[in-house]
C-alpha positions in Angstrom: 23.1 20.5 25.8 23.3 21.2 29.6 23.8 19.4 32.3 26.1 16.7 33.4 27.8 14.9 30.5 27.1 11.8 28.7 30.8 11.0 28.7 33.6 12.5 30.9 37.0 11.7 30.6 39.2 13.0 33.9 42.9 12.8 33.8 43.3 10.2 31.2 46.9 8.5 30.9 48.3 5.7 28.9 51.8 4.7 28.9 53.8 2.4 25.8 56.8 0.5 26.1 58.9 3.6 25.7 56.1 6.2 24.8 53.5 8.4 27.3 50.7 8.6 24.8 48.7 10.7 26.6 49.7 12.6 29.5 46.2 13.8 31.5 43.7 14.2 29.2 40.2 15.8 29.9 37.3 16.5 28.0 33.2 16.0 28.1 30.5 15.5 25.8 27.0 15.9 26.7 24.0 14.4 24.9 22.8 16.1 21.8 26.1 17.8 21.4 29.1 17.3 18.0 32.2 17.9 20.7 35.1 18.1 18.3 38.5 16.9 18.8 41.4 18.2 17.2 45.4 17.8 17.3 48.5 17.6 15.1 49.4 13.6 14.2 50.9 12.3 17.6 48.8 14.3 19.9 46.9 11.2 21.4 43.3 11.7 19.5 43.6 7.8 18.5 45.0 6.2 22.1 42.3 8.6 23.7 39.5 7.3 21.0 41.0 3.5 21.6 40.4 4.0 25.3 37.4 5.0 25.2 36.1 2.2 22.9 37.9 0.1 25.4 40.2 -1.3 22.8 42.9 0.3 24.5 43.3 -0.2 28.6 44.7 3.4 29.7 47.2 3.5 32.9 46.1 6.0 34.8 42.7 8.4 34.9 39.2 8.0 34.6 35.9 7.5 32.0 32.3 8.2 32.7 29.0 7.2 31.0 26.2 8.7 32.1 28.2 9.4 35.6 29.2 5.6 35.9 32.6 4.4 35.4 33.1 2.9 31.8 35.1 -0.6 32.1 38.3 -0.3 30.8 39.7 -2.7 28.1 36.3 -4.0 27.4 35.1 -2.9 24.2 32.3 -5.0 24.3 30.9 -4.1 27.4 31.8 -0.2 26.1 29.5 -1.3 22.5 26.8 -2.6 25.4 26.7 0.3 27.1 26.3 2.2 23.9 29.8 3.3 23.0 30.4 3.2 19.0 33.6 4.1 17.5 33.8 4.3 13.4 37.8 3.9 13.2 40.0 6.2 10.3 41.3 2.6 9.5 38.0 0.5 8.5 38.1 -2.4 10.0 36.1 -4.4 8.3 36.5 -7.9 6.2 36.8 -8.0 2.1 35.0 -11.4 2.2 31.5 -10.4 3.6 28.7 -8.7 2.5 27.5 -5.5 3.2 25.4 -7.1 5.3 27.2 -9.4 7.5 29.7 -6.4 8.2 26.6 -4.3 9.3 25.4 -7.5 11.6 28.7 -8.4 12.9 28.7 -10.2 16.2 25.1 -9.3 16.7 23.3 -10.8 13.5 19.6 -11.5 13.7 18.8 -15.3 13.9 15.4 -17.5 13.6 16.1 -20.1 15.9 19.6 -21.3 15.3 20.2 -20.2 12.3 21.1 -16.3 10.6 18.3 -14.8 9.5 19.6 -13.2 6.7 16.2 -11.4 5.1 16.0 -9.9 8.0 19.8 -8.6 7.9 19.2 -7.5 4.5 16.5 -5.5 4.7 17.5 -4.0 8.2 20.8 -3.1 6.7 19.1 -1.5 3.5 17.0 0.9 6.2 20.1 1.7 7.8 22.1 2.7 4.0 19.0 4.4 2.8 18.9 6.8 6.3 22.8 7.4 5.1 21.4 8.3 1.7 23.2 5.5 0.1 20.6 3.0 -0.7 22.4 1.9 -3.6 24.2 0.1 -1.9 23.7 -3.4 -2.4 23.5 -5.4 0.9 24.6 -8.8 -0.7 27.7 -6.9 -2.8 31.2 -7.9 -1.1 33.4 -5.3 0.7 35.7 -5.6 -1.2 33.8 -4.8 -4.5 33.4 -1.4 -2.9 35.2 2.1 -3.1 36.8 3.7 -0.1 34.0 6.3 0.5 31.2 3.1 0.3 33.3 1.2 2.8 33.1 4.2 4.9 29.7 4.5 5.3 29.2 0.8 5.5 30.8 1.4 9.1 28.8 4.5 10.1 25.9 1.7 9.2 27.3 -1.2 11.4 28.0 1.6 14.3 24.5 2.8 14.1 22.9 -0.7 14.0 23.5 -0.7 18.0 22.0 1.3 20.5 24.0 3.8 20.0 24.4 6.8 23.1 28.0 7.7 22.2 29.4 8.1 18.6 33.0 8.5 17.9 33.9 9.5 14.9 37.6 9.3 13.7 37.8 11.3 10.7 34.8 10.3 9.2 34.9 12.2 6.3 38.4 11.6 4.9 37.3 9.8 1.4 34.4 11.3 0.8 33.3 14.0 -1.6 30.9 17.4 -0.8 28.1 15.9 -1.8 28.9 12.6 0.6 29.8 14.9 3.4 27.1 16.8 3.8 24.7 13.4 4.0 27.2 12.4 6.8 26.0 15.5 8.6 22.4 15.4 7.9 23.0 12.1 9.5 24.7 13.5 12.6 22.1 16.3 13.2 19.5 13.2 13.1 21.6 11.8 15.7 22.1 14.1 18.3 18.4 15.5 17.9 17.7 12.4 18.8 19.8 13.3 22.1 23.2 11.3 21.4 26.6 12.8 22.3 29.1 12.5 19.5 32.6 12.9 19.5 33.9 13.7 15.8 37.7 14.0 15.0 38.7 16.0 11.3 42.0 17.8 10.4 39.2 20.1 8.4 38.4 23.3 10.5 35.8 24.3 7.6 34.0 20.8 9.3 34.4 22.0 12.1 32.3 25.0 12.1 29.7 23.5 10.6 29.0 20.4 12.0 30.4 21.6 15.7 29.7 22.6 18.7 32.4 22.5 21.3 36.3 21.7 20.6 38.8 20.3 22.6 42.2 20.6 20.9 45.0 17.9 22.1 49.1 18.7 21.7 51.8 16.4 22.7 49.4 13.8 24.9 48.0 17.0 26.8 45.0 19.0 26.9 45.9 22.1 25.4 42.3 23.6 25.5 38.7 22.2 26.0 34.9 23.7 25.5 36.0 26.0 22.9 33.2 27.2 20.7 33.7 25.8 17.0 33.8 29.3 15.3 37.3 30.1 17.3 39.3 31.6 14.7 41.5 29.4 12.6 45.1 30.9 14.1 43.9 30.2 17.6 43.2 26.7 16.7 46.2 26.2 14.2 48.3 28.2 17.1 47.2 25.5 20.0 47.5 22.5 17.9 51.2 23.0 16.3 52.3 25.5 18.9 53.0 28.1 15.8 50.8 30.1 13.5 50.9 28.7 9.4 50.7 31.6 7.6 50.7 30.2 4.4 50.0 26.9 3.5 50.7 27.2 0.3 54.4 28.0 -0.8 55.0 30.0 -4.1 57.0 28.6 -6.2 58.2 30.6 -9.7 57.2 29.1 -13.1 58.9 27.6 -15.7 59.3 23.7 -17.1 61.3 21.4 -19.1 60.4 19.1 -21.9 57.0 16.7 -21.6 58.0 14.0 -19.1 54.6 11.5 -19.1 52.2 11.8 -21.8 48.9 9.7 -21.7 47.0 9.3 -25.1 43.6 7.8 -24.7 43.5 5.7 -22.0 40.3 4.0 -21.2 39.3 1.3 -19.0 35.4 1.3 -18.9 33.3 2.4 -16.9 35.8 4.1 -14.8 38.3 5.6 -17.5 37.3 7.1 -21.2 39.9 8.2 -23.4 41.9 10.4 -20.8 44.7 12.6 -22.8 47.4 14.3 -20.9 50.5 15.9 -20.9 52.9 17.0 -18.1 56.7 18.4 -17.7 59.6 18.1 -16.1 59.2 20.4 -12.9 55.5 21.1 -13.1 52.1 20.2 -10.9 49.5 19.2 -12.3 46.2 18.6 -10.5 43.0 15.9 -11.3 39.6 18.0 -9.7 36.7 16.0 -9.3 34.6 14.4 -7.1 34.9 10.8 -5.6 34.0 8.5 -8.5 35.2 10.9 -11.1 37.9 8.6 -12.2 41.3 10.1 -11.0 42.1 7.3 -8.8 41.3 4.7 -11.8 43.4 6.9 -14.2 46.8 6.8 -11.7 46.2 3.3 -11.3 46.6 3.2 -15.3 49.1 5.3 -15.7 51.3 3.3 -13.3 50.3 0.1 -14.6 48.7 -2.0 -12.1 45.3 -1.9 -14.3 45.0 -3.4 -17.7 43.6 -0.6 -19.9 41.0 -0.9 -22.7 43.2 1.3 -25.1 45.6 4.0 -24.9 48.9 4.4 -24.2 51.8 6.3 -21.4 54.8 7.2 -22.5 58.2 8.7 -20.1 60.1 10.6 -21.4 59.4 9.3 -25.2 59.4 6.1 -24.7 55.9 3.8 -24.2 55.4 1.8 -21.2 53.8 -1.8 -21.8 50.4 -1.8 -19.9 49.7 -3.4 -16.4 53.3 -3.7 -15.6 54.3 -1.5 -12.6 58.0 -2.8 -12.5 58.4 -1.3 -15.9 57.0 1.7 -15.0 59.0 1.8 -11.7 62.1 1.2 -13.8 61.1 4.2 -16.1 61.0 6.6 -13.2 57.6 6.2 -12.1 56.6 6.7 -8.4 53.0 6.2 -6.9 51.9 6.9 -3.0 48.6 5.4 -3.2 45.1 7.1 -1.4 45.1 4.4 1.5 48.7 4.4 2.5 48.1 2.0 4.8 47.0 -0.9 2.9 48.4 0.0 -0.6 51.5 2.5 0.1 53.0 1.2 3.5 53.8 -2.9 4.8 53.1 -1.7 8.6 55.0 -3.7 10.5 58.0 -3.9 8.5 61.3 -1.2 9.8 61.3 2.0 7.6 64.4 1.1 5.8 62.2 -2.1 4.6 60.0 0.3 3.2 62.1 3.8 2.2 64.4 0.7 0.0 61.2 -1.7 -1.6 61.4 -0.2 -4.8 65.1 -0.6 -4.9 66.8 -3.4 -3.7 68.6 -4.0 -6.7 71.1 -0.8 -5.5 72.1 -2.7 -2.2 72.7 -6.2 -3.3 75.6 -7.5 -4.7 74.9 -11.6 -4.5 73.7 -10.3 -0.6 71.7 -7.7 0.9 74.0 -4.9 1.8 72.2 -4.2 5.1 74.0 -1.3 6.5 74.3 0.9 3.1 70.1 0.0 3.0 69.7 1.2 6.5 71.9 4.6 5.9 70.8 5.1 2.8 66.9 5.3 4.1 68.1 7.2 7.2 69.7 9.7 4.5 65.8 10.3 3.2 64.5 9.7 6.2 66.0 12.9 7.3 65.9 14.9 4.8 61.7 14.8 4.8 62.4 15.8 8.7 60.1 12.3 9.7 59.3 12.0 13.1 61.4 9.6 14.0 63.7 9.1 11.7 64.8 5.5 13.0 65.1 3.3 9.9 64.3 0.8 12.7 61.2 1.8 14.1 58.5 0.0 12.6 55.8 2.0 10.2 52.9 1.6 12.0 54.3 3.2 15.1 54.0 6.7 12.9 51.8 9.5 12.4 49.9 9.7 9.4 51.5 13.0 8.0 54.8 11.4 8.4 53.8 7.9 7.2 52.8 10.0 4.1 56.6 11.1 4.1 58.3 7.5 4.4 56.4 7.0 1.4 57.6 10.4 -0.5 61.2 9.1 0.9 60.5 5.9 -0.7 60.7 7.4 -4.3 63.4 10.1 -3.4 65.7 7.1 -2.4 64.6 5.8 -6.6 65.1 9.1 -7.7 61.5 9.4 -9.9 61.0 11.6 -12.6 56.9 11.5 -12.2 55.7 10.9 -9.1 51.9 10.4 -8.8 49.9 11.6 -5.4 46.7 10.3 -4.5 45.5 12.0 -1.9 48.7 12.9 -0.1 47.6 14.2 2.9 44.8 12.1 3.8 43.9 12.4 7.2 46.8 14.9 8.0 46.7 18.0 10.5 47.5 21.6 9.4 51.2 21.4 10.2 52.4 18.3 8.8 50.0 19.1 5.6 51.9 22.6 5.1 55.5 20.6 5.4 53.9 17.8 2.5 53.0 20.8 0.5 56.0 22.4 0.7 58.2 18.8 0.4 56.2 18.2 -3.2 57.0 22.2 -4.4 60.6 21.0 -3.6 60.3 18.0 -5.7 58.7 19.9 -8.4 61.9 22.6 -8.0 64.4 20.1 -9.0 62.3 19.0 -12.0 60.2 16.4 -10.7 57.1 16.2 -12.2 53.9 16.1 -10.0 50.1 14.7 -10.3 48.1 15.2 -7.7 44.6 14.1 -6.8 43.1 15.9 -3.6 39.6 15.7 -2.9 40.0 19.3 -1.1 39.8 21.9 -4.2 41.5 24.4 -2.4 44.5 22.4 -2.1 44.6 21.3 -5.9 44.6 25.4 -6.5 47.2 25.9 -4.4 49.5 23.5 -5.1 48.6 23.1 -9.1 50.3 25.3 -11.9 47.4 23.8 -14.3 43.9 21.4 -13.3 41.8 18.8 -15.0 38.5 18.3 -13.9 37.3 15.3 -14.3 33.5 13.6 -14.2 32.5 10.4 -14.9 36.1 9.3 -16.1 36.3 12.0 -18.8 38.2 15.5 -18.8 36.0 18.3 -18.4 38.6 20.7 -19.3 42.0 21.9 -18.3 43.6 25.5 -17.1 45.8 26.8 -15.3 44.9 26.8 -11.6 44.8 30.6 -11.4 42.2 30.4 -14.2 39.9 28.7 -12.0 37.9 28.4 -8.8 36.6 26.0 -6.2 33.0 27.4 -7.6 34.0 27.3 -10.8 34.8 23.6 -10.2 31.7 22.3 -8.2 29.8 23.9 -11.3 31.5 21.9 -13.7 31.8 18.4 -11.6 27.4 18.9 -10.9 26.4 20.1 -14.5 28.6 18.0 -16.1 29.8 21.0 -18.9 32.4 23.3 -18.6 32.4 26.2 -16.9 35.3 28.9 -16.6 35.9 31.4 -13.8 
């Protein structure tokens, strides 16, 4: 890993309408080396990433590949010269095959036409070095999960030429099993002598996929060519400017009457006769790996689904099945796992989106725009988002507080059950310790809480009791301090119970 770098990036700048996204950034990466890159939401890791890739033209500074400048807002010469980014945001299209995503812009042909064999069984070599030969070249995008969409794009990134990989939080939506593939596929890579640059809010990642760290703060450098074991309060303390001592707030026991009960709801394959019960004022957690069914089971409990059987009831009384606006109505409130796509319109204001699930309140014959407005500023506030302009479109936010126009979304509803699917998503250490203390808060004045997390040491933190779920069934259920992440993995692998 000596030597000059593969890519060098010198007083990088890049200037919004209003914004200074990044405010002289530097860092290197040489070939055969993971350089990690870490940063609270709003530090500049995506504008830096976007530049780089040449989506994004940057106004002042410089980029080296292989000691030649890079052109700038080019990103296919940046793909020719061997520049791949795998984006947090997939962008690929629900209407194509596996396939034609891998191929895009550069399919195979036999003469003028697609040669489509060919793409086919190229693509299946490149799932099957991921470790995910299941998947089926011809199947649709959007017949897949989140975690196969994901590594449909590491496939279409490494079906170029590939000398640079970026990686922007790579390893969000998928489970231990999934991640560890992704990095027997990374130490293929850079044996193979390319540089990549990998981007995670998980420190545990990176220390074990790293090798140098740059950390970013407010558009800046605030350190670069740290080795990944630094400790985690030097890291934490140069990305948020403050030490977390505890991410996990206490919060003293004690619940009201049963507020959503589920009684054998089942939608095959993904659901089988899930039974639950939860109170007024208490968190309850759904363990499990990706595919275990925790997603499916939300998605039935709020109604958007049409179950095989079973039935949800709030506060005594039974919702009818597949209809979210009577769940909403009963005092049901869902932020989905992509909040991008499911939870958030992006390019509507913040009051759009805070006031969606209550109009009604505002309008009397007409929209009362100004109560709207102040009464999403009001939440807006109160969940300390960064910014808090009911104007400012949701797009133009971090991810942690994107998360939080959602929460403020329900708040402004006032929901008795509120169900979290992966809240905190591709969110750094300080915003993740304000969501986890915002949902304590919630559960305080007698909300009642689900939460999915694909991290087990944030369902035992934030739970009072888990079920762990497999292959849409409950495994068992206890109270979080009964249990442990090891205890867990056990249970999820073997498919039986086993207690701490």
């Amino acid at each position: 890993m000596e030597g000059s770098p593969t890519l060098e990036v010198r007083g990088l700048v890049k200037e919004f309408p209003g914004v200074k996204a990044l405010k002289g950034v530097d860092f290197d990466v040489r070939a055969g080396e993971v350089h990690c890159l870490l940063g609270p939401n709003g530090a500049g890791k995506s504008t830096l990433i976007k530049c780089v890739s040449g989506v994004v033209e940057p106004s002042g500074g410089e980029i080296f590949l292989g000691g030649e400048p890079l052109p700038v807002g080019d990103p296919a010469a940046s793909l020719a010269r061997g520049v791949a980014t795998i984006y947090q945001e997939l962008d690929l299209v629900d209407d194509l095959t596996v396939a034609q995503s891998v191929f895009l812009a550069h399919e195979p042909r036999r003469g003028p036409f697609l040669d489509l064999d060919r793409m086919s069984s190229e693509t299946t070599a490149l799932l099957t070095r991921l470790g995910h030969e299941r998947i089926a070249p011809r199947a649709k995008i959007r017949s897949l999960r989140p975690a196969a969409k994901q590594i449909v794009s590491i496939a279409r990134a490494l079906s170029h030429d590939v000398r640079v990989l970026v990686m922007d939080e790579p390893s969000a939506i998928l489970d231990d099993g999934e991640i560890e593939t992704l990095f027997e596929v990374v130490r293929r890579l850079t044996a193979d002598g390319v540089a990549v640059v990998y981007i995670s809010h998980r420190l545990d990642e990176i220390r074990r996929i790293g090798d140098r760290v740059t950390v970013l703060s407010d558009g800046r450098t605030a350190a670069t060519g740290l080795p990944a074991d630094t400790p985690t309060d030097k890291l934490v303390e140069l990305m948020v400017g403050r030490a977390v001592e505890r991410l996990y707030p206490d919060r003293p026991a004690g619940h009201g009457d049963v507020m959503l009960e589920v009684r054998g709801l089942r939608r095959l394959p993904e659901v089988r006769s899930v039974s639950l019960e939860l109170r007024a004022g208490e968190v309850v957690g759904l363990g499990g790996l990706v595919g275990a069914g925790r997603t499916e089971l939300l998605r039935l409990i709020y109604g958007l689904d049409q179950p095989d059987e079973g039935e949800v009831y709030v506060d005594g009384e039974r919702l009818p099945p597949n209809r979210p606006d009577r769940a909403i109505a009963a005092g049901l409130g869902f932020a989905p796992e992509d909040r991008k796509s499911q939870g958030l319109l992006l390019d509507w204001s913040l009051t759009k989106n805070v006031s969606l699930a209550d109009l009604g309140r505002f309008q009397r014959g007409l929209l009362n725009v100004r109560a709207e407005r102040a009464a999403a500023e009001e939440h807006l506030r109160s969940l300390q988002t960064v910014p808090d302009d009911p104007d400012r479109r949701a797009r133009e936010l971090s991810g942690g507080n994107q998360q939080k126009v959602v929460l403020a979304r329900w708040l402004l509803r006032h929901c008795r059950v509120l169900l979290l699917d992966e809240p905190t998503r591709g969110v750094d250490v300080g915003a993740r310790a304000e969501l986890y203390r915002l949902i304590h808060e919630l559960a305080a004045t007698g909300v009642a809480v689900v939460l999915v997390s694909s991290e087990m040491p944030e369902v035992l933190g934030l739970s009072d009791r888990v079920l762990v779920m497999r292959e849409g069934r409950v495994l068992t259920e206890a109270p979080a301090g009964e249990l442990t992440e090891a205890a867990i993995l056990d249970m999820v692998m073997e498919g039986s119970e086993v207690m701490a």
